[in-house]
C-alpha positions as CSV (number, residue, x, y, z in Angstrom):
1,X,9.2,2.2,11.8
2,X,6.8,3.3,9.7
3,X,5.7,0.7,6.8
4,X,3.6,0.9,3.8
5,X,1.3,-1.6,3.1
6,X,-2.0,-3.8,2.3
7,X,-5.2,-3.6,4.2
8,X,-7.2,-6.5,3.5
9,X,-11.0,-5.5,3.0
10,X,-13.7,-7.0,0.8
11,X,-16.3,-10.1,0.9
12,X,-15.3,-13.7,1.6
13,X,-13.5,-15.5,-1.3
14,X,-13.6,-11.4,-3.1
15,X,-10.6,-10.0,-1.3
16,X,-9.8,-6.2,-2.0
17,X,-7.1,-4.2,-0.1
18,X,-6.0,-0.6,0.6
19,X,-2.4,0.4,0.5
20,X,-1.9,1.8,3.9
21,X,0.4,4.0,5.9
22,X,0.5,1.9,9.4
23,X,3.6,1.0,12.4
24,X,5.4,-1.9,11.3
25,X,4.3,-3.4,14.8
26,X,0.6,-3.2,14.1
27,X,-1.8,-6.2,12.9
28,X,-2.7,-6.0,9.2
29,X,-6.0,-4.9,10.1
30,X,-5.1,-2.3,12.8
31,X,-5.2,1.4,13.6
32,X,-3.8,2.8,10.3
33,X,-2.3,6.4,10.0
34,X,-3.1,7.3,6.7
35,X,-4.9,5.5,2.9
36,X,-2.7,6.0,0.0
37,X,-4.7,3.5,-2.5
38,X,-6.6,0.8,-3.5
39,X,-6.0,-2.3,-5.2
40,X,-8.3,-5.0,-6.6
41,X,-6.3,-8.4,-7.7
42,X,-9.6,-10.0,-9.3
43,X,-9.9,-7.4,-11.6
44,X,-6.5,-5.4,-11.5
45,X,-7.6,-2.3,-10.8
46,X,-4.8,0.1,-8.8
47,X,-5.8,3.5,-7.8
48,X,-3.1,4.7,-5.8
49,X,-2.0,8.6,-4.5
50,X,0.9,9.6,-6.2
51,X,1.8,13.0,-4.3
52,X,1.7,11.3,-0.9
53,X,3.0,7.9,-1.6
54,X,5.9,10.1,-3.0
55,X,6.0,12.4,0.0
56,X,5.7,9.2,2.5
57,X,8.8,7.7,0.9
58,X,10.9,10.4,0.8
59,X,9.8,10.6,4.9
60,X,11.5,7.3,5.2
61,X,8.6,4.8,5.1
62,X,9.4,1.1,4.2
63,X,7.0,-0.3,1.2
64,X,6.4,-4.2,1.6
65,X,7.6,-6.3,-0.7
66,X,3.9,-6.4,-2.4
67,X,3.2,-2.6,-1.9
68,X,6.8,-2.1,-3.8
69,X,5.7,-4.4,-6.9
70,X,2.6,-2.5,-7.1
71,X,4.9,1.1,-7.2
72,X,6.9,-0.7,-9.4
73,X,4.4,-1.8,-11.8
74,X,3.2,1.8,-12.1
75,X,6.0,3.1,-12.3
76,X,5.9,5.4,-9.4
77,X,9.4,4.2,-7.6
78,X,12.2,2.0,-10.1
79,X,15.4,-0.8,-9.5
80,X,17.8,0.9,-7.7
């Protein structure tokens, strides 16, 4: 299954991630099939791919529970 999710990257104690396109059996850090966006929680910056986090979705990948507050917050995905 196919998951959507955060890629830890950044300094120590600075943590930034990337919103990721990876197998749901992969490490966090693993071989990752595609980047879809970026997200900085010390300063709250989210740059995030709208035309293929859309397209991904409708493919049948799973956001994480972190990944779907994110879509939520800009408004990309809503409550069902």
């Amino acid at each position: 299954m196919l998951k959507l999710r955060l890629k830890r990257c950044g300094r120590k104690h600075h943590p930034s991630y990337r919103i990721v396109m990876i197998n749901s059996t992969t490490r966090r850090d693993g071989y990752v099939i595609e980047e879809l966006g970026f997200y900085d929680p010390i300063s709250k910056k989210i740059r995030i791919n709208i035309n293929s986090i859309t397209t991904r979705l409708k493919q049948g990948a799973q956001p994480s529970e972190t990944v779907k507050n994110l879509l939520l917050k800009a408004q990309i995905i809503s409550i069902k």
